[in-house]
VEXNUKOL-633371 format. One record per residue: residue in one letter; x, z, y of N, C-alpha, C in turn. Coordinates in pm, 1 decimal, padded with zeros to 6 digits. Each point is the difference from the previous one (the first is absolute). Layout:
<atoms>
ATOM / a / X / Z / Y / X / Z / Y / X / Z / Y
...
</atoms>
This chain:
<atoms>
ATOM / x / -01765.0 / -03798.7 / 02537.1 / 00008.0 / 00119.2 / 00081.0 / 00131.1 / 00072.9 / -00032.6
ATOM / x / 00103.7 / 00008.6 / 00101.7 / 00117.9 / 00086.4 / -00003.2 / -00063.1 / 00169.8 / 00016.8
ATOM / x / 00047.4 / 00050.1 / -00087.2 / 00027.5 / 00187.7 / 00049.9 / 00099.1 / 00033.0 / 00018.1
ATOM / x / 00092.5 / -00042.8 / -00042.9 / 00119.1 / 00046.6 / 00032.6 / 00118.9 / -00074.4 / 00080.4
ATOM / x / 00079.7 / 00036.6 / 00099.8 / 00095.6 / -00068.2 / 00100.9 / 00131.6 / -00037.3 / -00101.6
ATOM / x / 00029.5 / -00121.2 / 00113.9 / 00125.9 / -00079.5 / -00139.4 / 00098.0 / 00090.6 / -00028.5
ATOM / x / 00027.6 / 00133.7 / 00094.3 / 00141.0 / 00080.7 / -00024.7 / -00024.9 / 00081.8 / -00072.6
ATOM / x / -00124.0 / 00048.6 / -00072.0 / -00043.3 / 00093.4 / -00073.6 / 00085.2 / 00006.1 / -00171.1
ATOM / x / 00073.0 / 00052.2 / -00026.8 / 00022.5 / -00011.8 / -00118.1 / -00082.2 / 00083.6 / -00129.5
ATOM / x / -00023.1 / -00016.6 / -00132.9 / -00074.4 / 00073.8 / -00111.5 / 00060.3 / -00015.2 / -00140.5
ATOM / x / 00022.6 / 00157.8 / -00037.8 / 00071.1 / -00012.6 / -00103.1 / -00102.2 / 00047.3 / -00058.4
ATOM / x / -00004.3 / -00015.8 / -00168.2 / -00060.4 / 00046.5 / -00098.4 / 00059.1 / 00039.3 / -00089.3
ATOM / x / -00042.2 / 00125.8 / -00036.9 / 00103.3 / 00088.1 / -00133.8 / -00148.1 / 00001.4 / -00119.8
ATOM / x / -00090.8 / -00086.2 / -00032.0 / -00060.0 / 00033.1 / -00071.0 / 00053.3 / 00004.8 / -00202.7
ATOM / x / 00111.9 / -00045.5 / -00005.7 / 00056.2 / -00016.2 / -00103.9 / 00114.6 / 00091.2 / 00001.8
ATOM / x / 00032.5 / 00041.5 / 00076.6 / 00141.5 / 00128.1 / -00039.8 / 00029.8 / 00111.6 / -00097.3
ATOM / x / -00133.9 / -00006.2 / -00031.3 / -00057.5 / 00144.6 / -00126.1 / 00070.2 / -00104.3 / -00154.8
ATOM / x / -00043.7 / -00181.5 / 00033.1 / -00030.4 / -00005.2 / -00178.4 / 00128.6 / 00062.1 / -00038.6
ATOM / x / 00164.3 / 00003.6 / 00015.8 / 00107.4 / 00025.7 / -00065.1 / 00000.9 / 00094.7 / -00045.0
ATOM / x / -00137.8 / 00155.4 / 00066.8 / 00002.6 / 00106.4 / -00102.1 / -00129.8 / 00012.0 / -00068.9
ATOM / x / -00098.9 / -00097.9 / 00005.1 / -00075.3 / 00049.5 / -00032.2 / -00038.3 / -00027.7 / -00184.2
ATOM / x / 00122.0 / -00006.2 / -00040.9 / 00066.0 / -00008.7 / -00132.0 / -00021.6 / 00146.9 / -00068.5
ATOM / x / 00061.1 / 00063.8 / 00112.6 / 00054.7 / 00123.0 / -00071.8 / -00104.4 / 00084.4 / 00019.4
ATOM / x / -00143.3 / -00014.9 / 00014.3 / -00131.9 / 00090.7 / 00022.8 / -00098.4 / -00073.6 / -00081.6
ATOM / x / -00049.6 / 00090.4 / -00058.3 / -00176.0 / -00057.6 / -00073.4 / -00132.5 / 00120.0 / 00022.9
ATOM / x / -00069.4 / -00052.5 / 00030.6 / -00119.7 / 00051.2 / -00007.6 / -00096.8 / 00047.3 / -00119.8
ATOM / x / -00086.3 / 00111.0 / -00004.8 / -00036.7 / 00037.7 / -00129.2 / -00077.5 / 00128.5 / 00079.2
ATOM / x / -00130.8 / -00017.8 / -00024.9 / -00122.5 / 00127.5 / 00015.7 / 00040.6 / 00076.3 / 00140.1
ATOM / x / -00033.7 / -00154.2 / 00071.7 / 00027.8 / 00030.2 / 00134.3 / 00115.5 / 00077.9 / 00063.5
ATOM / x / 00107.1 / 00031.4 / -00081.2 / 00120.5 / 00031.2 / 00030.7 / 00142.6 / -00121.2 / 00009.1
ATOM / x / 00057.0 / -00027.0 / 00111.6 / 00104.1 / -00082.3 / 00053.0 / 00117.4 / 00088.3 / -00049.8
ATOM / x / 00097.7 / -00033.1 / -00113.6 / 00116.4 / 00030.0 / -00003.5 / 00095.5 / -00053.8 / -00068.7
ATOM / x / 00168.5 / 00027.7 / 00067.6 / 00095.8 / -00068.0 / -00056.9 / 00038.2 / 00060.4 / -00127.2
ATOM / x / 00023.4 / -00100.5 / -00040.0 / 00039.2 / 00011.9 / -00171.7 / 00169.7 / 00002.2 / -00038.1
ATOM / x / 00048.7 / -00064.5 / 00138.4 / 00197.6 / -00047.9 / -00017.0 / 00031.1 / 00057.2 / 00061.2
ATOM / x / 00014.2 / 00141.7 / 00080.1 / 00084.3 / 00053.6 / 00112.8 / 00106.6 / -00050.0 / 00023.3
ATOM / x / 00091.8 / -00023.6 / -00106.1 / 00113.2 / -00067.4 / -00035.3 / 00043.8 / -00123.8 / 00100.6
ATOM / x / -00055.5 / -00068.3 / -00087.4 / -00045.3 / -00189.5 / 00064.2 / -00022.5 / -00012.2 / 00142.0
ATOM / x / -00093.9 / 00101.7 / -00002.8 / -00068.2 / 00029.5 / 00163.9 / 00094.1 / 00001.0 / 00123.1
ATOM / x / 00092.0 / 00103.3 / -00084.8 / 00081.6 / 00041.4 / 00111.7 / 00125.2 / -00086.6 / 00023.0
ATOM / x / 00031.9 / -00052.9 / -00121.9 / 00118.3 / -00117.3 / 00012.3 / -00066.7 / -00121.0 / 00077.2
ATOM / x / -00107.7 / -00025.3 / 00004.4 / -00092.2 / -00151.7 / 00081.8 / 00063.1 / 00058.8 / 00132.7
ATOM / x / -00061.3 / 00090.2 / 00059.0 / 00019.8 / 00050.4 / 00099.9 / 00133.9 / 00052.4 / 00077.5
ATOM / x / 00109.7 / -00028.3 / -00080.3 / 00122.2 / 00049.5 / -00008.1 / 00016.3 / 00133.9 / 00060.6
ATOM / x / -00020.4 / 00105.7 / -00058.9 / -00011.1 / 00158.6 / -00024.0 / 00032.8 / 00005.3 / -00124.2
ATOM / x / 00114.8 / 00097.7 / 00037.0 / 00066.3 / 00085.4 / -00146.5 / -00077.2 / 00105.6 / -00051.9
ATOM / x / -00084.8 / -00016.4 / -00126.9 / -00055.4 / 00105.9 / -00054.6 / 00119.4 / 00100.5 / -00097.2
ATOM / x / -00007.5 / 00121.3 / 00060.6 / 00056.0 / 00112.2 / -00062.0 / -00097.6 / 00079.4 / -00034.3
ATOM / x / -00095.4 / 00031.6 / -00073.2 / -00077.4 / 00077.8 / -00017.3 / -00016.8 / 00108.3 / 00042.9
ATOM / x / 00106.3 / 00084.7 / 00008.1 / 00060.8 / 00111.7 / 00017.4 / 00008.8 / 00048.3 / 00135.7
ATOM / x / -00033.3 / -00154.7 / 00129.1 / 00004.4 / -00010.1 / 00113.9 / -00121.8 / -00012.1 / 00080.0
ATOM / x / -00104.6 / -00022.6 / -00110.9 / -00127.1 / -00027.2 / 00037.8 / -00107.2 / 00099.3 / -00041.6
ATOM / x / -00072.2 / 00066.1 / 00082.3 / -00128.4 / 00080.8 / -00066.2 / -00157.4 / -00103.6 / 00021.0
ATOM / x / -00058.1 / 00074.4 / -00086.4 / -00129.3 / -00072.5 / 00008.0 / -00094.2 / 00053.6 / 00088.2
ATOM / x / -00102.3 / -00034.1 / 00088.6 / -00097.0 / 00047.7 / 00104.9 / -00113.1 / -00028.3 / -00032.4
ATOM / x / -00138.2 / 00081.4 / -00009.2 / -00104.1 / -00030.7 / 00003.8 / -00076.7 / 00037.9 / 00098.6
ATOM / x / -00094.5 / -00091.1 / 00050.3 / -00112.1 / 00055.9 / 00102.1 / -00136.9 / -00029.5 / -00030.0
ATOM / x / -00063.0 / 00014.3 / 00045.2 / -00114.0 / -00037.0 / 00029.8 / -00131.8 / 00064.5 / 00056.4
ATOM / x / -00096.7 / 00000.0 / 00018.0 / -00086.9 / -00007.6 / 00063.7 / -00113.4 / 00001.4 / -00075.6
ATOM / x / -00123.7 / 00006.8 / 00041.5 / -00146.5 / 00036.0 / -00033.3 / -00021.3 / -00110.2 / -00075.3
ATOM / x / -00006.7 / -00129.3 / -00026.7 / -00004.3 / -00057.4 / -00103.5 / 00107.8 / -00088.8 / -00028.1
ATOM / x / 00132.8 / -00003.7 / 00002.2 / 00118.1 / -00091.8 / 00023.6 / 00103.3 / 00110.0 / -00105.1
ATOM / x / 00134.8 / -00046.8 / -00029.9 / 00093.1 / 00037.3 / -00024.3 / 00092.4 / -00093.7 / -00033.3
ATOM / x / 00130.0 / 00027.4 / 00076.7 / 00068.2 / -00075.1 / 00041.6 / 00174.1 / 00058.5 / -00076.5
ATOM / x / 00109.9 / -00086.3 / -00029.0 / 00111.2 / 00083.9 / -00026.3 / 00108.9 / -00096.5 / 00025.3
ATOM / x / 00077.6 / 00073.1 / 00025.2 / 00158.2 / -00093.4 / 00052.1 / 00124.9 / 00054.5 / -00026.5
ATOM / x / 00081.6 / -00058.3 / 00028.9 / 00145.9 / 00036.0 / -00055.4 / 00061.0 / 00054.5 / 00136.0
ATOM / x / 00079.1 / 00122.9 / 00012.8 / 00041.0 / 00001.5 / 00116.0 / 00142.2 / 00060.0 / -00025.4
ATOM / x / 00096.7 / -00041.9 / 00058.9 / 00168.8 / 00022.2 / -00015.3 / 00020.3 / 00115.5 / 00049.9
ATOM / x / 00082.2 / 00070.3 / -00094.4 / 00002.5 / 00137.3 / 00075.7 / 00090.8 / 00076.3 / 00135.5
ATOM / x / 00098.8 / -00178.7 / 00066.2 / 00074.1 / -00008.9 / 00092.4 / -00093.3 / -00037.8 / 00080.6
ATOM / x / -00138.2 / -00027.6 / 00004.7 / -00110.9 / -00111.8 / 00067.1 / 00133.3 / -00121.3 / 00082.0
ATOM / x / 00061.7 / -00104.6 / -00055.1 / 00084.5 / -00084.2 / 00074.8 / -00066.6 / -00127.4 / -00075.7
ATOM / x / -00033.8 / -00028.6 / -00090.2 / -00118.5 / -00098.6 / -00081.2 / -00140.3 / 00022.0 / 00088.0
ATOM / x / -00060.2 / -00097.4 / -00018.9 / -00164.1 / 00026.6 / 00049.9 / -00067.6 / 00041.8 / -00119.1
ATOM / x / -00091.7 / 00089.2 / -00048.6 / -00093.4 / 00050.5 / -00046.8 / -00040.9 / -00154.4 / -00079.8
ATOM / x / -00012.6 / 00013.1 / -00137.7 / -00078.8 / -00138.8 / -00104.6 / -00137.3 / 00037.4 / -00058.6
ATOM / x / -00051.6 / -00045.7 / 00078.7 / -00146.7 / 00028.1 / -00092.2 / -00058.6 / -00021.8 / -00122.5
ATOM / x / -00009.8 / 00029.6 / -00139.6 / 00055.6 / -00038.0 / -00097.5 / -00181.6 / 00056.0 / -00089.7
ATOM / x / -00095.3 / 00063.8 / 00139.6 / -00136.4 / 00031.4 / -00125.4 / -00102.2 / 00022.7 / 00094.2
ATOM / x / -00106.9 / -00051.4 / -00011.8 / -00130.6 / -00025.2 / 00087.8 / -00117.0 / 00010.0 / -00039.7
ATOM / x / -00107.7 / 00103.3 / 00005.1 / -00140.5 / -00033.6 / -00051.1 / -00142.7 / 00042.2 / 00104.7
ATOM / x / -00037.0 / -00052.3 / 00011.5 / -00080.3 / 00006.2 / 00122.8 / -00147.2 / 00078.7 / -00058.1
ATOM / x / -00009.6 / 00002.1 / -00146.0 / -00106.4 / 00089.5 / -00041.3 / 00077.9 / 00102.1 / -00059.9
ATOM / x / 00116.0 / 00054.2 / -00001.0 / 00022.7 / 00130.9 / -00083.8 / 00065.2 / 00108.2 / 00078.8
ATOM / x / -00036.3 / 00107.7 / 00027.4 / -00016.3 / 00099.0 / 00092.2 / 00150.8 / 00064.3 / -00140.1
ATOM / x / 00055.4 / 00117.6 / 00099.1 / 00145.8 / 00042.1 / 00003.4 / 00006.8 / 00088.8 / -00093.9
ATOM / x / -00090.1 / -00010.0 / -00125.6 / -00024.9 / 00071.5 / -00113.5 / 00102.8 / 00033.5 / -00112.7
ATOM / x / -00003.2 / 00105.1 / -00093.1 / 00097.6 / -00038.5 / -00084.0 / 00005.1 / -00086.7 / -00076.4
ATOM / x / -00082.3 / 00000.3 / -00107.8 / -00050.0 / -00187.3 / -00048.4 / 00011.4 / -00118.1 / 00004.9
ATOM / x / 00013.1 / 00019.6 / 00162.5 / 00043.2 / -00143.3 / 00082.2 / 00142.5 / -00017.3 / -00016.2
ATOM / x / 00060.1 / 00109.0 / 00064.7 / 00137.1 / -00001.1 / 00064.9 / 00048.3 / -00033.0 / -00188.3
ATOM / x / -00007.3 / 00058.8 / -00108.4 / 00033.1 / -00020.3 / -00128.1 / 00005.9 / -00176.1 / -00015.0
ATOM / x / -00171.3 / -00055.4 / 00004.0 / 00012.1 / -00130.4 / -00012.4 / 00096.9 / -00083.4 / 00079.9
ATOM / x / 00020.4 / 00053.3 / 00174.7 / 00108.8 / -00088.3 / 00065.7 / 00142.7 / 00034.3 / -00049.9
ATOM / x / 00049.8 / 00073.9 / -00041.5 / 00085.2 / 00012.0 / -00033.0 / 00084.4 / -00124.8 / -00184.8
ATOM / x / -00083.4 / 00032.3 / -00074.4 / -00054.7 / -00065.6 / -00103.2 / -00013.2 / -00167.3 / 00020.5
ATOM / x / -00046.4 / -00015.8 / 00110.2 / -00007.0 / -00118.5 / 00075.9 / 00106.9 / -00079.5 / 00001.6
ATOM / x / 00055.9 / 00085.1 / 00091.3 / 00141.9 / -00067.0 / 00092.9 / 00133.2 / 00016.9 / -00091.8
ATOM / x / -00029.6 / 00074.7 / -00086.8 / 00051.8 / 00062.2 / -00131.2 / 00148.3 / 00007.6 / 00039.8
ATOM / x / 00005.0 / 00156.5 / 00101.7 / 00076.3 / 00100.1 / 00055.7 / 00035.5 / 00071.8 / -00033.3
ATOM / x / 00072.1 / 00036.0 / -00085.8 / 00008.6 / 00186.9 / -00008.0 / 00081.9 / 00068.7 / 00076.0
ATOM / x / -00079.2 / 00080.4 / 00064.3 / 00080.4 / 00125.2 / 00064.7 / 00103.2 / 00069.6 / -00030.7
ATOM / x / -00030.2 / 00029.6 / -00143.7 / 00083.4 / 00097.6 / -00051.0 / 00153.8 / -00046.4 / -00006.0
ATOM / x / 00004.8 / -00149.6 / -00040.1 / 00109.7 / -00047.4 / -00042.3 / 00114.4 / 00032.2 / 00063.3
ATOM / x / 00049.7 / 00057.4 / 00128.7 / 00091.9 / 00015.7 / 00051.7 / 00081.7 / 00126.2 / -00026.6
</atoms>
């Protein structure tokens, strides 16, 4: 049984993640990068620290955080993910700790 017509073409990106998925580990249901560094050289983006602030969001049971350039001319790197930890201080401490960021450093 054909489903599909011979001109149909299909790409698959199910492997495009493994080259970063180096630079992230998992731990008490929290997703975060550990190399910002690394991260950003894979990706060829110049990390200046100094150029980048950190973002957090989240939601009723989620919290989410990313890197965002303060020219926005880079796309936004998502760099911290937890789908059970609500936008607490506690939390935001552990993601930070995580991705092992400091703010202050600049």
């Amino acid at each position: 049984m054909e489903l599909l017509k011979e001109n149909v073409r299909i790409s698959g990106y199910r492997k495009r993640h493994e080259d970063l998925v180096q630079f992230f580990k998992m731990e008490r249901g929290l997703v975060a990068c550990n190399d910002i560094d690394d991260l950003m050289q894979t990706i060829s983006i110049n990390h200046n620290p100094a150029h980048w602030r950190l973002f957090t969001d989240s939601s009723k049971l989620s919290l989410k955080a990313v890197l965002q350039h303060n020219g926005n001319t880079p796309p936004s790197i998502p760099v911290g993910h937890s789908v059970h930890n609500k936008k607490l201080y506690e939390n935001r401490n552990i993601l930070l700790q995580a991705i092992i960021y400091d703010i202050f450093t600049w």
